[in-house]
N, CA, C and O of each residue as an XYZ file, in Angstrom:
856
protein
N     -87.018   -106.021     67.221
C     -87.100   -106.538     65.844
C     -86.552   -107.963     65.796
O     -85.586   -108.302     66.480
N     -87.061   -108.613     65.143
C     -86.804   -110.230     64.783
C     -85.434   -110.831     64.158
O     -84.930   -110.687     63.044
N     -85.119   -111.397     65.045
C     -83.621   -111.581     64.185
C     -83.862   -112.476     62.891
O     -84.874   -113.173     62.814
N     -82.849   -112.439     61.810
C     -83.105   -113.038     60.502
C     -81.943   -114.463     60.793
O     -80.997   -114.298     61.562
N     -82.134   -115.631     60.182
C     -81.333   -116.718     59.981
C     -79.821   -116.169     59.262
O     -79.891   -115.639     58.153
N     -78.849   -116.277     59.751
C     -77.856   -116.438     58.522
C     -78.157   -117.394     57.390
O     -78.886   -118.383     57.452
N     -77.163   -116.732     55.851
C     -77.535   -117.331     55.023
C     -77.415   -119.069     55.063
O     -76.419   -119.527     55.624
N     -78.061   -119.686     54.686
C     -78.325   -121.613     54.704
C     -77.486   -121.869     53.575
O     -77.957   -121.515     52.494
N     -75.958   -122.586     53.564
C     -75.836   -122.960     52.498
C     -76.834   -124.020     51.508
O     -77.401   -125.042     51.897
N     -76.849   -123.442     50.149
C     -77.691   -124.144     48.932
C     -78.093   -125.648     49.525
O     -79.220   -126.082     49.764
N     -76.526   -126.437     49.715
C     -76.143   -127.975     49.446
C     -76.950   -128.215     50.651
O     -77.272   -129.393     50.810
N     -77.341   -127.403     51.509
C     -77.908   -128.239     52.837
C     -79.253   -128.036     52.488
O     -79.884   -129.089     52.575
N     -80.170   -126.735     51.996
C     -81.245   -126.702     51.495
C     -81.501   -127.873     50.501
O     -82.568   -128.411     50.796
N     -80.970   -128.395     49.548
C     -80.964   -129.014     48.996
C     -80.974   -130.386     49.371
O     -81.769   -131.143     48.814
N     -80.221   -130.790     50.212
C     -80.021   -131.879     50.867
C     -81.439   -132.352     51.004
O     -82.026   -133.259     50.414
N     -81.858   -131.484     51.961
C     -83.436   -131.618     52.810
C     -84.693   -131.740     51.996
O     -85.561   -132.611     52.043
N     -84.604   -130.772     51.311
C     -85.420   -130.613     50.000
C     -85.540   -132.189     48.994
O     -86.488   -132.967     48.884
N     -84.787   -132.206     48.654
C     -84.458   -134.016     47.714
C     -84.956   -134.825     48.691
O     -86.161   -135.006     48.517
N     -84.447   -135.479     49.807
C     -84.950   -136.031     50.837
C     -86.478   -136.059     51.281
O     -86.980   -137.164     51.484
N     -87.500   -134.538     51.499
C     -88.067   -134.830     51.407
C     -89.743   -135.123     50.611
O     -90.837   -135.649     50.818
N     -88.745   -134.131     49.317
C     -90.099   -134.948     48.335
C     -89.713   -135.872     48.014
O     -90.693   -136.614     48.079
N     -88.796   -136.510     47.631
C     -87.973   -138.425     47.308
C     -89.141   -138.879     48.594
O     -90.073   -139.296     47.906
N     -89.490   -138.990     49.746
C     -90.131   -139.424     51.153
C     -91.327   -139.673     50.537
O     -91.821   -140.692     50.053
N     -91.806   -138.197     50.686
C     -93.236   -137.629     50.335
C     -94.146   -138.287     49.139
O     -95.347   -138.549     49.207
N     -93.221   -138.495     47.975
C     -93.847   -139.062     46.394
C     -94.449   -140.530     46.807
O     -95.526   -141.121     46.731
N     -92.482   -140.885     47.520
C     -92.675   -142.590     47.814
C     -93.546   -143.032     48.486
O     -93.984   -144.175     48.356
N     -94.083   -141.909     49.609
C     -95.103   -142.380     50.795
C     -96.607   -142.523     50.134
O     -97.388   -143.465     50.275
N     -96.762   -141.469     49.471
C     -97.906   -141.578     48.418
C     -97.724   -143.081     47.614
O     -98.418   -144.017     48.010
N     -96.912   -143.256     46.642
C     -96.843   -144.129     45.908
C     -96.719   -145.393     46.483
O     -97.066   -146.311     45.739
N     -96.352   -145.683     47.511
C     -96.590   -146.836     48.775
C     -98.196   -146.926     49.158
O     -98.974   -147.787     48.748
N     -98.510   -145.801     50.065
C     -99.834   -146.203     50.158
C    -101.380   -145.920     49.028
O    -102.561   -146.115     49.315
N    -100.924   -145.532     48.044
C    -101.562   -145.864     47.155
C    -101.801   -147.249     46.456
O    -102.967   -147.572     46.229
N    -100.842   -148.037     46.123
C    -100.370   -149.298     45.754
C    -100.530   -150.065     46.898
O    -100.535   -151.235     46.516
N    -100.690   -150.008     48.356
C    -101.179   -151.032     49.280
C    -102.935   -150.541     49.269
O    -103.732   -151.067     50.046
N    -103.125   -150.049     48.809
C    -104.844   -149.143     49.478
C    -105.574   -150.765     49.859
O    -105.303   -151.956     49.701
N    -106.395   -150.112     50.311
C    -107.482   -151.178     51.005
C    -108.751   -150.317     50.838
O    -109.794   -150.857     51.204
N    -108.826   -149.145     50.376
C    -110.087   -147.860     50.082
C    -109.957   -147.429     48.854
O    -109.260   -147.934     47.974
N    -110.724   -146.356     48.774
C    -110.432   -146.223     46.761
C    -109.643   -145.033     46.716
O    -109.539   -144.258     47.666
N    -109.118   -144.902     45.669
C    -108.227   -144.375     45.450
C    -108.439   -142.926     46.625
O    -107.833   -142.710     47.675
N    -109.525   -142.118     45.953
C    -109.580   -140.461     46.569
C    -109.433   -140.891     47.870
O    -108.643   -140.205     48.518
N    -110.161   -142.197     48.703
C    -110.415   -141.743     50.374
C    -108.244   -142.412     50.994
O    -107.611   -142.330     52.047
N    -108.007   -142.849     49.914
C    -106.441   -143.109     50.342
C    -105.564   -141.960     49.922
O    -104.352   -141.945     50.134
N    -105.991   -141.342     49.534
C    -104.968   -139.651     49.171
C    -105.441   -138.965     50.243
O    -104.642   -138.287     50.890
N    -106.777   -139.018     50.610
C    -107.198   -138.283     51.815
C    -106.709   -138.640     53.072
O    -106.487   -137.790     53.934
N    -106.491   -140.055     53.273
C    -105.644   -140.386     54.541
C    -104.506   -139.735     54.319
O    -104.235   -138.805     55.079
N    -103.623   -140.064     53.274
C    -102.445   -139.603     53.003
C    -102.249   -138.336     53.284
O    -101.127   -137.993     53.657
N    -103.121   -137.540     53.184
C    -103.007   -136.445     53.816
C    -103.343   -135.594     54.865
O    -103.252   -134.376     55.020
N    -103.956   -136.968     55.891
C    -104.273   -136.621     57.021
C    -103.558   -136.935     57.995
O    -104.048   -137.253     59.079
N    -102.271   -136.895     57.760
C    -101.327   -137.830     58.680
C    -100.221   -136.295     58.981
O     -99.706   -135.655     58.064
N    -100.054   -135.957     60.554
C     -99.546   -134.496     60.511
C     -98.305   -135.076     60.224
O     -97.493   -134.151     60.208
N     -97.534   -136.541     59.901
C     -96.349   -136.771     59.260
C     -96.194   -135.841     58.232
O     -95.438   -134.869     58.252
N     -96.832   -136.132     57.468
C     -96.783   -135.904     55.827
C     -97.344   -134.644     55.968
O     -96.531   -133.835     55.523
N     -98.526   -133.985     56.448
C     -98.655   -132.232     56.676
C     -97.076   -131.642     56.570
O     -96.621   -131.101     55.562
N     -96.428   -131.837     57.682
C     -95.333   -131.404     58.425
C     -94.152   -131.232     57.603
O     -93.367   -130.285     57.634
N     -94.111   -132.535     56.667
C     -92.942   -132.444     56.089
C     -93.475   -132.365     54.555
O     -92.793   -132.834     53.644
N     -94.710   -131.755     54.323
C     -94.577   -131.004     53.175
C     -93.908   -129.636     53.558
O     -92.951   -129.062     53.038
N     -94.746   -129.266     54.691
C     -94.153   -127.941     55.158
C     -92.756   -127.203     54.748
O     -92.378   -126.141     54.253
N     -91.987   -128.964     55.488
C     -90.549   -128.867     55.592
C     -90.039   -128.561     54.275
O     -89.133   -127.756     54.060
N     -90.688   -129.270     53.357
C     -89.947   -129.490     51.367
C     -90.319   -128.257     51.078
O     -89.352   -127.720     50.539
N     -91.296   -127.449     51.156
C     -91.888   -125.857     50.812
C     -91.061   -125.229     51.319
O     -90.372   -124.748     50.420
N     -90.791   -125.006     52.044
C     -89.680   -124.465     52.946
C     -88.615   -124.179     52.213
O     -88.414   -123.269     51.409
N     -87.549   -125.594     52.803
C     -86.535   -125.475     51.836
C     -86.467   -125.061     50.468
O     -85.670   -124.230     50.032
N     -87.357   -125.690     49.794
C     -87.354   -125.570     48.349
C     -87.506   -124.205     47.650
O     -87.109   -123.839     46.544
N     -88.497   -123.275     49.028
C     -88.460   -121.877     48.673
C     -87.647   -121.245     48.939
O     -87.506   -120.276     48.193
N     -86.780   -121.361     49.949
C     -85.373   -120.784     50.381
C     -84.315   -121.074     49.889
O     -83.287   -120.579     50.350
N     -84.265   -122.267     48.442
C     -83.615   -122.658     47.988
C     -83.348   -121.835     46.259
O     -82.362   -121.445     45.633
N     -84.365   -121.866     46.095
C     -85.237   -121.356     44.823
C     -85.366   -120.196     44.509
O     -84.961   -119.826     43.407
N     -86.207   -118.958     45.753
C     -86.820   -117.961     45.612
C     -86.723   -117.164     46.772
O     -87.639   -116.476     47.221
N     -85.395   -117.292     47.327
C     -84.994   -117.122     48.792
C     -85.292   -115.414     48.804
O     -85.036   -114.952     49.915
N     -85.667   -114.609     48.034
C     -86.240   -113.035     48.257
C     -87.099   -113.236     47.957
O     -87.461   -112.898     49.084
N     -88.128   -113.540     47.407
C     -89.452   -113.695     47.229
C     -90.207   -113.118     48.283
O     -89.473   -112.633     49.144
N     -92.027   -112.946     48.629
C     -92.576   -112.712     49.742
C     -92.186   -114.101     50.325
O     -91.357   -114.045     51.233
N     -92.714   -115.571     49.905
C     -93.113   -116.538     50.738
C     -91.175   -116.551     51.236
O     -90.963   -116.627     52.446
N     -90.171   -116.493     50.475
C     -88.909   -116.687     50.719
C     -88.853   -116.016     51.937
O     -88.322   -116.659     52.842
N     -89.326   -114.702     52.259
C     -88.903   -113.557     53.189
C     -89.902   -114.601     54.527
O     -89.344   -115.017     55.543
N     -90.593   -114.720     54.386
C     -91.433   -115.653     55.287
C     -91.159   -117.091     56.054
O     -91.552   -117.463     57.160
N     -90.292   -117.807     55.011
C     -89.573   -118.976     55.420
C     -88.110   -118.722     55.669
O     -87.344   -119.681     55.758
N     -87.695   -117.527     55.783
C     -86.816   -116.976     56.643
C     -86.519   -116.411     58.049
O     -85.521   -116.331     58.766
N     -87.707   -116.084     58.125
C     -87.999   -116.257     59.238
C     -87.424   -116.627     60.501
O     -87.520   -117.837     60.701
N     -86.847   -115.971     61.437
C     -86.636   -117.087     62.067
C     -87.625   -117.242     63.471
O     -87.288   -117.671     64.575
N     -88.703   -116.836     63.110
C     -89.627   -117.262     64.291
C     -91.036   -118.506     63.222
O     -91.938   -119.249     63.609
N     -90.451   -118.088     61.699
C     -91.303   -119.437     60.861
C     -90.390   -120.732     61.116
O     -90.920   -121.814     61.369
N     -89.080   -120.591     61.044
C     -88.070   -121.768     60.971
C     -87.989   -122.262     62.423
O     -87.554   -123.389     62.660
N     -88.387   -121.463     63.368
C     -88.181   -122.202     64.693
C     -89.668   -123.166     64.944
O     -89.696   -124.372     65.188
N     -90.701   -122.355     64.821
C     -92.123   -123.407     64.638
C     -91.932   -124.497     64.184
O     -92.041   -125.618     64.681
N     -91.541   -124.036     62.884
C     -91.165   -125.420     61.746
C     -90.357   -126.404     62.341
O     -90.484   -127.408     61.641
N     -89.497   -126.659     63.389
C     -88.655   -127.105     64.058
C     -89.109   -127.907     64.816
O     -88.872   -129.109     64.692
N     -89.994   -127.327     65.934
C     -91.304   -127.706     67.075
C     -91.756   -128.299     66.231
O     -91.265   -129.415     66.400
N     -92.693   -128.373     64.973
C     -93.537   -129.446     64.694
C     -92.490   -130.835     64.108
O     -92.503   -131.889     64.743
N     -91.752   -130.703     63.045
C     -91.000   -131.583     62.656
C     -89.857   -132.654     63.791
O     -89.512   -133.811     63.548
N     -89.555   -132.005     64.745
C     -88.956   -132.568     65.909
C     -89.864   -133.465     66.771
O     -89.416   -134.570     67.077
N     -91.255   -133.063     67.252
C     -92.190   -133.780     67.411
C     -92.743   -135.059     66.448
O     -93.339   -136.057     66.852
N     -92.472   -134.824     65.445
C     -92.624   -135.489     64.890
C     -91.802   -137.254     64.665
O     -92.076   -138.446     64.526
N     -90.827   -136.423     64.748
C     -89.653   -138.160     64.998
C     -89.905   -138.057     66.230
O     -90.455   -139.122     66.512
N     -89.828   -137.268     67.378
C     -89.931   -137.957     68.524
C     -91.314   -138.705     68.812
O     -91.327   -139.661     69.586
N     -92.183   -138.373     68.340
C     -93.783   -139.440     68.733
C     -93.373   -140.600     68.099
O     -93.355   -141.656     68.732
N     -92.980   -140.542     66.728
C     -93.033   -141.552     66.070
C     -91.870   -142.503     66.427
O     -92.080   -143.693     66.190
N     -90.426   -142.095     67.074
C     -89.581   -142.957     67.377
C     -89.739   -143.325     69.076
O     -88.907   -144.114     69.524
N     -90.631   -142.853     69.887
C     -90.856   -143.260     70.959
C     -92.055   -143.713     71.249
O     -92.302   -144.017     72.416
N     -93.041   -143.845     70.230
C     -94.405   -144.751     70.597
C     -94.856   -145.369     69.177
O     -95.627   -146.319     69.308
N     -94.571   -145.064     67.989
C     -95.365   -145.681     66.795
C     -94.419   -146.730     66.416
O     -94.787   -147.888     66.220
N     -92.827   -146.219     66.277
C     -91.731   -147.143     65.572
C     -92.202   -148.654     65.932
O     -92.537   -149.483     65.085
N     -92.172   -148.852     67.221
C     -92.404   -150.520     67.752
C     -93.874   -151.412     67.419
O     -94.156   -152.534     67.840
N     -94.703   -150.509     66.515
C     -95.623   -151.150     66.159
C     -95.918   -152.016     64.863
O     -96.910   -152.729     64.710
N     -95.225   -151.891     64.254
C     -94.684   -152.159     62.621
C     -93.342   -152.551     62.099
O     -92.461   -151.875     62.630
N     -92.935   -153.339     61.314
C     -91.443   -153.276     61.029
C     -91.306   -153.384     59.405
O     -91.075   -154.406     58.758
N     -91.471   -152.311     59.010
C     -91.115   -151.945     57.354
C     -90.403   -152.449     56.746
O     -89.511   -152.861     57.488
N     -90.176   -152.760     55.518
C     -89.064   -153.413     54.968
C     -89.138   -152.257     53.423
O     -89.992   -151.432     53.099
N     -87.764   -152.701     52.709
C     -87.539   -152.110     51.456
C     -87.805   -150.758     51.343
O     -87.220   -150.088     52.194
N     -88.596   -150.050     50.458
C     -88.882   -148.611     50.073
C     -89.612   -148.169     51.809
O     -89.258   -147.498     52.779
N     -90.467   -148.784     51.522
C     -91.422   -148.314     53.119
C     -90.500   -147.870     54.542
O     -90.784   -147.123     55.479
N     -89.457   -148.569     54.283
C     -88.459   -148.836     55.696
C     -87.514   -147.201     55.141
O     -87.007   -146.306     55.817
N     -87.599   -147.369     53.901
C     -86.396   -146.080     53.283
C     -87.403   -145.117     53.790
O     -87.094   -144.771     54.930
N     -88.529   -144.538     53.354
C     -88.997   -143.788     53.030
C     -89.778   -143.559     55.022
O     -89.946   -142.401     55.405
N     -90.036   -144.396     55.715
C     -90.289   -144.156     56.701
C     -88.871   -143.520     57.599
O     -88.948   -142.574     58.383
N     -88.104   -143.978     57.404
C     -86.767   -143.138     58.274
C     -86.345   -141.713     57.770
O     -85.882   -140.773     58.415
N     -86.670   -141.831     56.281
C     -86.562   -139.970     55.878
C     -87.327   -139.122     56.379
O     -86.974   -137.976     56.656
N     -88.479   -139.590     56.557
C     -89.737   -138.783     57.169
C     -89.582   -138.398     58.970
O     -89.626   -137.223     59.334
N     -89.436   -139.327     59.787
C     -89.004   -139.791     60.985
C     -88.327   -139.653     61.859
O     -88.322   -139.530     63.084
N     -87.631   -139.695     60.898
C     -85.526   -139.774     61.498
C     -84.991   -138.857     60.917
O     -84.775   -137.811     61.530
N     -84.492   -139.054     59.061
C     -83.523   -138.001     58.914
C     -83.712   -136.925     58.977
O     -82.917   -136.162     59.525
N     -85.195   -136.412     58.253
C     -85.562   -134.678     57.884
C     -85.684   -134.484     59.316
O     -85.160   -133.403     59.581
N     -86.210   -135.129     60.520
C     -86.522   -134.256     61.717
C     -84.659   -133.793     62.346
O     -84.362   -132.719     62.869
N     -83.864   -134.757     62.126
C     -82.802   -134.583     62.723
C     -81.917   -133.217     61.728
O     -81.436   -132.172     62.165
N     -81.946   -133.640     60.539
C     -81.844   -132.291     59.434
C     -81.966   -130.945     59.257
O     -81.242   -130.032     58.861
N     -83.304   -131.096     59.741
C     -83.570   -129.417     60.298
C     -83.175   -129.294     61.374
O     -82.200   -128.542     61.384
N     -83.541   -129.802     62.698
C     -82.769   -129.215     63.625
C     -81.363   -128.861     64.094
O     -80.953   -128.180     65.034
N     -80.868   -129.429     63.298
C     -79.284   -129.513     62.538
C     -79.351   -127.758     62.112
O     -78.675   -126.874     62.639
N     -80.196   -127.622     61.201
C     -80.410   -126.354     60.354
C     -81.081   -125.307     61.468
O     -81.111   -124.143     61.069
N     -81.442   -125.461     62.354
C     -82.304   -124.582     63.429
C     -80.642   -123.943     64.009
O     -80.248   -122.845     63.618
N     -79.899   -124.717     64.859
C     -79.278   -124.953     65.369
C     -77.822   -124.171     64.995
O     -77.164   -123.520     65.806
N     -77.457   -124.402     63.497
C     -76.454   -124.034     63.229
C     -76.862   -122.595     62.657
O     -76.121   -121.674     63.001
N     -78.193   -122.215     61.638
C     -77.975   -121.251     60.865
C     -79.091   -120.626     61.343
O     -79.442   -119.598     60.765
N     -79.588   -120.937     62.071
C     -81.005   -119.478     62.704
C     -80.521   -118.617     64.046
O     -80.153   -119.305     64.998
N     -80.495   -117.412     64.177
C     -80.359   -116.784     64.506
C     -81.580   -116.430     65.670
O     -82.384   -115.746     65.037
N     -81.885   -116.520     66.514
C     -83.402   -117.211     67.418
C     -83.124   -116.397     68.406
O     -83.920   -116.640     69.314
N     -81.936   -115.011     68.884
C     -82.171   -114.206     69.564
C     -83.322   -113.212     70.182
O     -83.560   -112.707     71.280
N     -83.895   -113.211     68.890
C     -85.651   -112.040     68.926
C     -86.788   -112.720     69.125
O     -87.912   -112.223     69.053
N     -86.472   -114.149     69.443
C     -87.631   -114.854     69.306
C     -88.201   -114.317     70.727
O     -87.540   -113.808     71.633
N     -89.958   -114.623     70.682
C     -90.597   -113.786     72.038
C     -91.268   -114.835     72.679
O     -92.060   -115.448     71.963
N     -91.138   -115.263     74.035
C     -92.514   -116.602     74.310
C     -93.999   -116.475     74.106
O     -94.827   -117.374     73.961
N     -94.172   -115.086     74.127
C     -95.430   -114.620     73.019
C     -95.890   -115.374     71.944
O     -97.062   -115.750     71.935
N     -94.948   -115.711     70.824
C     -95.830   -116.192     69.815
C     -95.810   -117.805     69.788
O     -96.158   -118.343     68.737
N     -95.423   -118.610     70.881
C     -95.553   -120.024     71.020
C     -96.978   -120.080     70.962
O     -97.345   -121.142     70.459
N     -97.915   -119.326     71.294
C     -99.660   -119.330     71.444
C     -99.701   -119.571     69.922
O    -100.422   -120.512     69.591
N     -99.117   -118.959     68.999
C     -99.688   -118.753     67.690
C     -99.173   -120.199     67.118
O     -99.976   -120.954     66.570
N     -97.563   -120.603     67.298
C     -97.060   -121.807     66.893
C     -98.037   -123.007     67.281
O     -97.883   -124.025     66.606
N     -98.922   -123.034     68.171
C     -99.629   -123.907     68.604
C    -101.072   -123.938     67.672
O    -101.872   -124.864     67.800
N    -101.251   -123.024     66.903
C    -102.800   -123.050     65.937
C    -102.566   -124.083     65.248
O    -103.646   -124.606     64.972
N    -101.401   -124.855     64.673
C    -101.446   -125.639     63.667
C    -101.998   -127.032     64.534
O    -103.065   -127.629     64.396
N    -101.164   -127.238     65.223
C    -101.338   -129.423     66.174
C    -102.899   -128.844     66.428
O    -103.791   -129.552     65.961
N    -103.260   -127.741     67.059
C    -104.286   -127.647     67.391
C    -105.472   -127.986     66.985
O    -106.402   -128.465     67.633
N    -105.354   -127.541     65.159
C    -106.198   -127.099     64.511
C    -106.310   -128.671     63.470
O    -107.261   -128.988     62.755
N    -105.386   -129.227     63.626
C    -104.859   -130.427     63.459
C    -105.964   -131.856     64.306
O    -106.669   -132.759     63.856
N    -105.670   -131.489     65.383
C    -106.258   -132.238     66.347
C    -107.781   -132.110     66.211
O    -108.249   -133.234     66.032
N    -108.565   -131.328     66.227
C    -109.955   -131.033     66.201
C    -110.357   -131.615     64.595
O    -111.311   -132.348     64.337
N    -109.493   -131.148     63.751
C    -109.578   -131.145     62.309
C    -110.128   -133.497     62.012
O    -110.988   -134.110     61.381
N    -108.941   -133.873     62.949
C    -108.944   -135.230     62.705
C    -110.382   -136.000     63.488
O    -111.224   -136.836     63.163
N    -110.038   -135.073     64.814
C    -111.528   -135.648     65.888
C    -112.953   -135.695     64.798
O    -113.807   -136.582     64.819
N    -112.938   -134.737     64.057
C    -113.845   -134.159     63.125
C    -114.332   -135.044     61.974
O    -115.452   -135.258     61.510
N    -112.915   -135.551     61.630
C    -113.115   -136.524     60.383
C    -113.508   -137.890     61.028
O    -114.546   -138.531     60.864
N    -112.388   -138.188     61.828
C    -112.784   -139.317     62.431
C    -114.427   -139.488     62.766
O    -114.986   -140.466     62.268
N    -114.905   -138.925     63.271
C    -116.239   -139.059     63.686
C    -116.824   -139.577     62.515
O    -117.437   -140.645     62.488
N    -116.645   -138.835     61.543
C    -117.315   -138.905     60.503
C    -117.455   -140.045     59.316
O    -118.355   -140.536     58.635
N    -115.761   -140.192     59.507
C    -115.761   -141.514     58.896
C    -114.936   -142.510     59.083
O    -114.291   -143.135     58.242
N    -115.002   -142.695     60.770
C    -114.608   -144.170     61.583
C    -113.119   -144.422     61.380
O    -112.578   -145.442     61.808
N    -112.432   -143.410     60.679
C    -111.003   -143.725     60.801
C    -109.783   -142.502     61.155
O    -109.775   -141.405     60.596
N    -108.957   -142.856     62.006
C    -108.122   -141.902     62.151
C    -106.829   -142.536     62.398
O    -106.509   -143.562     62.997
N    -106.234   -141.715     61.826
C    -104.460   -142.116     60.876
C    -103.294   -142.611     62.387
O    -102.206   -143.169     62.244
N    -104.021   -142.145     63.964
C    -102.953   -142.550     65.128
C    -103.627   -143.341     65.685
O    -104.818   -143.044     65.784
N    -103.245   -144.430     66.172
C    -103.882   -145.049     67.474
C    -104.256   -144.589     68.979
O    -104.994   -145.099     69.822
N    -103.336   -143.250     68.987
C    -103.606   -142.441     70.268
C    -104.637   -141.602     70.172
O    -104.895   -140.944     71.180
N    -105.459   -141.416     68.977
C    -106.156   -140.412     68.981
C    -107.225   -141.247     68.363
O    -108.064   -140.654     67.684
N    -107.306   -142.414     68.488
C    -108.605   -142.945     67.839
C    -110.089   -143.187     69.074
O    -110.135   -144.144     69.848
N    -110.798   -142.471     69.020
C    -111.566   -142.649     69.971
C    -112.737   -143.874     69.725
O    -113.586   -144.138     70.577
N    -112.675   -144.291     68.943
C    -113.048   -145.712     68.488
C    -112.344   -146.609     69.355
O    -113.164   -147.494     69.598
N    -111.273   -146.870     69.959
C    -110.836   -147.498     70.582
C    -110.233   -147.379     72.245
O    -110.045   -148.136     73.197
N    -110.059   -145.829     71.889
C    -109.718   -145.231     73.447
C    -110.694   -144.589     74.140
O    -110.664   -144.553     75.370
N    -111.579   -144.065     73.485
C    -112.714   -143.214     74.160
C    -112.540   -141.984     73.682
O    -111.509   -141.749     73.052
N    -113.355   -141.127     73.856
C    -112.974   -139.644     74.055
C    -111.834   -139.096     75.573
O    -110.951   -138.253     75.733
N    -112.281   -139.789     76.142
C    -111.418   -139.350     77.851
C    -110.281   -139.368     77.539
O    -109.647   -138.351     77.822
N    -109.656   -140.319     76.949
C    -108.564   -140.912     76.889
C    -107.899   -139.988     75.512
O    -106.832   -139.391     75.647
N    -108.579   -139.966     74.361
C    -108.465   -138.973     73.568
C    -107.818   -137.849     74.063
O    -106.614   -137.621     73.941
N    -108.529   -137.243     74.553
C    -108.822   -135.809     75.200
C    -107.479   -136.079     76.136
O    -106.690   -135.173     75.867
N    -107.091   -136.684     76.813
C    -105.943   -136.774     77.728
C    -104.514   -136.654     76.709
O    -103.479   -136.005     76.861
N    -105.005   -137.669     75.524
C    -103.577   -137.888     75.177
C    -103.274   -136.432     73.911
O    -102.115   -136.112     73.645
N    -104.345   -135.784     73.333
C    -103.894   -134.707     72.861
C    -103.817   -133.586     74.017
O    -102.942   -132.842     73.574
N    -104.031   -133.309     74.646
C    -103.596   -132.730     75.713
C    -102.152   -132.601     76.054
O    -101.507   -131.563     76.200
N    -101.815   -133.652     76.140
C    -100.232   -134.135     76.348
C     -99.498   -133.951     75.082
O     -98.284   -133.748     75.058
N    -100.192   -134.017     74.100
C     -99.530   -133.415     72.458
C     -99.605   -132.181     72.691
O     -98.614   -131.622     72.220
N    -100.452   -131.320     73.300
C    -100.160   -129.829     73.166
C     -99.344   -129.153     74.154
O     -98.864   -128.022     74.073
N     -99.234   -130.143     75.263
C     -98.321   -129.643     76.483
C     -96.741   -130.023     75.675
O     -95.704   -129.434     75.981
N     -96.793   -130.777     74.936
C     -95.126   -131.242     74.139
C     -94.864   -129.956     73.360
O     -93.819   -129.309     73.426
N     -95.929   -129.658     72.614
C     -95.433   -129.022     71.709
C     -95.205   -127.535     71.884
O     -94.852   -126.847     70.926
N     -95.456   -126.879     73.447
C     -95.670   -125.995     74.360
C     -94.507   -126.105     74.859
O     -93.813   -125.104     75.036
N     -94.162   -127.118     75.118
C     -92.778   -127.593     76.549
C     -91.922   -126.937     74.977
O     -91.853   -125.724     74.780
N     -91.488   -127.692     74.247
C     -90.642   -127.629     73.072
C     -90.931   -126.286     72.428
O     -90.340   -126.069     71.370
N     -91.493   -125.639     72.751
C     -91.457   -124.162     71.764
C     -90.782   -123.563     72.794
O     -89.617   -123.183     72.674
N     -91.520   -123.433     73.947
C     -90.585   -122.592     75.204
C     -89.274   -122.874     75.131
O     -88.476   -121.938     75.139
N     -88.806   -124.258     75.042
C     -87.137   -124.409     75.555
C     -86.497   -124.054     73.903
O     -85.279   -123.939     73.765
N     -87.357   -123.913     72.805
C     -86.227   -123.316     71.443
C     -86.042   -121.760     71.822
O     -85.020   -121.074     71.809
N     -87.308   -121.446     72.148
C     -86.997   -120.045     72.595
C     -86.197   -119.398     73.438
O     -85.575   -118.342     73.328
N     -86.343   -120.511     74.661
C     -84.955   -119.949     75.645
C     -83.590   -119.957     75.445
O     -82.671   -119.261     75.877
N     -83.681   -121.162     74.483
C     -81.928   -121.446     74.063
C     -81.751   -120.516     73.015
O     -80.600   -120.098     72.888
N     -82.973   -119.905     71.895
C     -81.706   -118.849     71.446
C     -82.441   -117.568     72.179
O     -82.892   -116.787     71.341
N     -82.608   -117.273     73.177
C     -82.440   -116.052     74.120
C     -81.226   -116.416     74.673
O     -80.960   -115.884     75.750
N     -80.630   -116.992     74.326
C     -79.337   -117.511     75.706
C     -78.164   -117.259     74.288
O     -77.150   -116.615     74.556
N     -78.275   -117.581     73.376
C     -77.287   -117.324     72.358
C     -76.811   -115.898     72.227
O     -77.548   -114.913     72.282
N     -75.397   -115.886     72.034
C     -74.589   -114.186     71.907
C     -75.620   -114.196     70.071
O     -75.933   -115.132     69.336
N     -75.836   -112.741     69.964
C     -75.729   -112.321     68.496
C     -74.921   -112.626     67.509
O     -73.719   -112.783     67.727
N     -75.328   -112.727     66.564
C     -74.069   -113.026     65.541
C     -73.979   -111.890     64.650
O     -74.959   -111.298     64.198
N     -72.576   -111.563     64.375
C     -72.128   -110.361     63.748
C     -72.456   -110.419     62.544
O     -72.352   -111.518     62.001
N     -73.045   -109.053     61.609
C     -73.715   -109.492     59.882
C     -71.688   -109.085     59.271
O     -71.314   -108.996     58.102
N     -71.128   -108.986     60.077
C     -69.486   -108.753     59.362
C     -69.209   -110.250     59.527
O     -68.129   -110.721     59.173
């Protein structure tokens, strides 16, 4: 049977939660107000970016465990084989972006705020929250196959659009400029990350003593 998270204090749900719809609104309201497309096809980028997927995720999350923490979806984002996924994608997330995108751009004002909440703080936040209050003993290397439907489904989802309409939200995945080969290589290497990183959350809490419900 699946081990459950100890309880999350409120103030840290909260923390995360504020953080990242305050991100999320601003990121919208940033690239809406820069658009260069019309309005609908710039909400549609906006939401084709597994940044902003990811860390809606993250604000649903919290906000339901904050909110409606017995609920069905509450019992679900309790989880602690939902909160460890959630972890794998959001951790990936600052790490792509602080080891290959950060050096391409240099933000200033709201953009610079609102890019480090997304990036930096919420990825470091939760795993903060993985770390201290999930309980990741029952986790099985079994369901890393399933944690992987999302980048997956993600990846094909963008190849898809892109084709269709000549733009896609990474430079690593733009085959307009890299090819398909090259494509195909570098999500490859996104799914071997996000594979490498599910295995080693799983091993570290197989390696953790139980924690007593006294």
């Amino acid at each position: 049977m699946e081990a459950k998270p100890t309880k999350i204090p409120s103030f840290y749900l909260g923390a995360i939660a504020v953080a990242g719809w305050f991100a999320l609104i601003g990121q919208l309201y940033l690239i809406i107000e820069n658009r260069v497309v019309s309005v609908a096809e710039t909400i549609a980028r906006y939401f084709g970016f597994f940044t902003i997927l990811t860390n809606i995720i993250v604000a649903v999350c919290v906000t339901v465990l904050l909110v409606k923490p017995t609920s069905k979806w509450g019992k679900f984002f309790s989880k602690a084989n939902t909160l460890t996924a959630i972890t794998v994608y959001i951790t990936l997330v600052g790490v792509v972006y602080n080891v290959i995108l950060r050096f391409l751009w240099a933000p200033k004002g709201l953009q610079y705020v609102v890019d480090e909440l997304l990036h930096t703080v919420i990825p470091v936040l939760f795993i903060i929250l993985w770390r201290l209050y999930v309980q990741a003993q029952g986790l099985k290397y079994k369901n890393v196959l399933a944690w992987l439907i999302y980048p997956f489904a993600y990846i094909i989802f963008t190849a898809i659009r892109g084709e269709m309409t000549g733009y896609y939200p990474y430079p690593f995945i733009d085959v307009s400029q890299l090819g398909y080969l090259m494509v195909i290589i570098n999500s490859l290497g996104l799914i071997i990350a996000f594979s490498g990183l599910s295995l080693f959350l799983v091993a570290m809490g197989k390696r953790e003593k139980p924690v007593s419900d006294h």
